[in-house]
LOZAFI-11340 format. One record per residue (C-alpha): x, y, z; residue in three letters. Coordinates in steps of 0.2 Angstrom, whole numbers. Layout:
N
    xx    yy    zz rest
     X     Y     Z  ALA
...
This chain:
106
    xx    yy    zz rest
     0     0     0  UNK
     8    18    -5  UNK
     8    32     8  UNK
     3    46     5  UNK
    16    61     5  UNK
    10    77    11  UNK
    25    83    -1  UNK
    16    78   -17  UNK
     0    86   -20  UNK
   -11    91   -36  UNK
   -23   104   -38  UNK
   -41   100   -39  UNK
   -50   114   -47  UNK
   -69   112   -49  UNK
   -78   125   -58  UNK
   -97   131   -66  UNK
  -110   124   -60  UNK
  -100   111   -53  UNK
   -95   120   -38  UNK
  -113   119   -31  UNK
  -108    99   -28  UNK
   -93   105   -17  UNK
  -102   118    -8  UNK
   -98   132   -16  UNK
  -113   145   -26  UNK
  -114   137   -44  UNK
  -103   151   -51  UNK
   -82   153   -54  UNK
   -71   140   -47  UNK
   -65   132   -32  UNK
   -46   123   -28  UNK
   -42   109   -17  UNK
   -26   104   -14  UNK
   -23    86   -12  UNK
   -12    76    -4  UNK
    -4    60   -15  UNK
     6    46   -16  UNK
    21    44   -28  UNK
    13    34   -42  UNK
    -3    34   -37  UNK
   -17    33   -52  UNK
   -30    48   -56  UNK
   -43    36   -55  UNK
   -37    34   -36  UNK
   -36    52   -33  UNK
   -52    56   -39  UNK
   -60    42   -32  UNK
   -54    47   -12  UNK
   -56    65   -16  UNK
   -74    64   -24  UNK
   -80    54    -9  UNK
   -81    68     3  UNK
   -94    77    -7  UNK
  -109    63   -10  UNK
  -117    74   -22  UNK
  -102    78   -33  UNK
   -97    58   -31  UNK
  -114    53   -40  UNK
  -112    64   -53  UNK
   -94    61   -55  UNK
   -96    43   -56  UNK
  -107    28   -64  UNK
  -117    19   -51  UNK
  -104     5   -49  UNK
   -89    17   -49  UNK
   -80     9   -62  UNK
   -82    23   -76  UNK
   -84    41   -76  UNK
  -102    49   -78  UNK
  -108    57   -93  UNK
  -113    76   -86  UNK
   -94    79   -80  UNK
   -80    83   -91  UNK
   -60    78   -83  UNK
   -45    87   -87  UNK
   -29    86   -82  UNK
   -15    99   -86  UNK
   -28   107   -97  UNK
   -29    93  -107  UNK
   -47    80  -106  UNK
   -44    64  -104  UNK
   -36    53  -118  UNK
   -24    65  -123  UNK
   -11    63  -111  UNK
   -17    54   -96  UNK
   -31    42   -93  UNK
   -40    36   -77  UNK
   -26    24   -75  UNK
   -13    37   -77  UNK
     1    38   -65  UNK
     0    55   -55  UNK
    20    63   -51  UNK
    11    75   -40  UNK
     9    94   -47  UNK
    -6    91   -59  UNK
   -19   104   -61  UNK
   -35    93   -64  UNK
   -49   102   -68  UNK
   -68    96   -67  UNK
   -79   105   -77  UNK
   -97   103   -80  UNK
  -104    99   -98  UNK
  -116   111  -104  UNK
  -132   106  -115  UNK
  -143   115  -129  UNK
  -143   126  -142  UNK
């Protein structure tokens, strides 16, 4: 089991509409530094992180956990996912990831 280093950290910004799930007012952003462990996995990250906010973790996540939702958009280094990281992605600590809600209509 890693532990984790309260030297590596990455930046969780949440933003939009998003920021309602973290307690903030629906509007701007909000940043949480995190705490990780060398090597540790995004999916990991966001898994601990998003579990302290039960709304935010249901819309973050499929029921089962094992895939993001649909409404949520992840970046990391201002880059969305598949570009150059994935939920399996090794985290060396000083990542900016970004959650961002999806907007709908036309």
């Amino acid at each position: 089991m890693s532990v984790v280093s309260s030297a590596l950290k990455v930046t969780v910004e949440v933003t939009t509409w998003v920021t309602k799930l973290v307690g903030g007012d629906g509007t701007g952003q909000r940043l949480f530094e995190e705490p990780i462990a060398a090597g540790e996995t995004l999916r990991h990250v966001l898994r601990r992180w998003s579990a302290r906010f039960p709304q935010l973790d249901a819309a973050l996540w499929t029921p089962d956990h094992a895939a993001l939702g649909e409404h949520l958009e992840v970046l990391v280094n201002d880059a969305v996912l598949g570009v150059a990281h994935d939920l399996d992605s090794a985290l060396e600590g000083g990542e900016h990831i970004t959650l961002l809600g999806q907007f709908m209509g036309g």
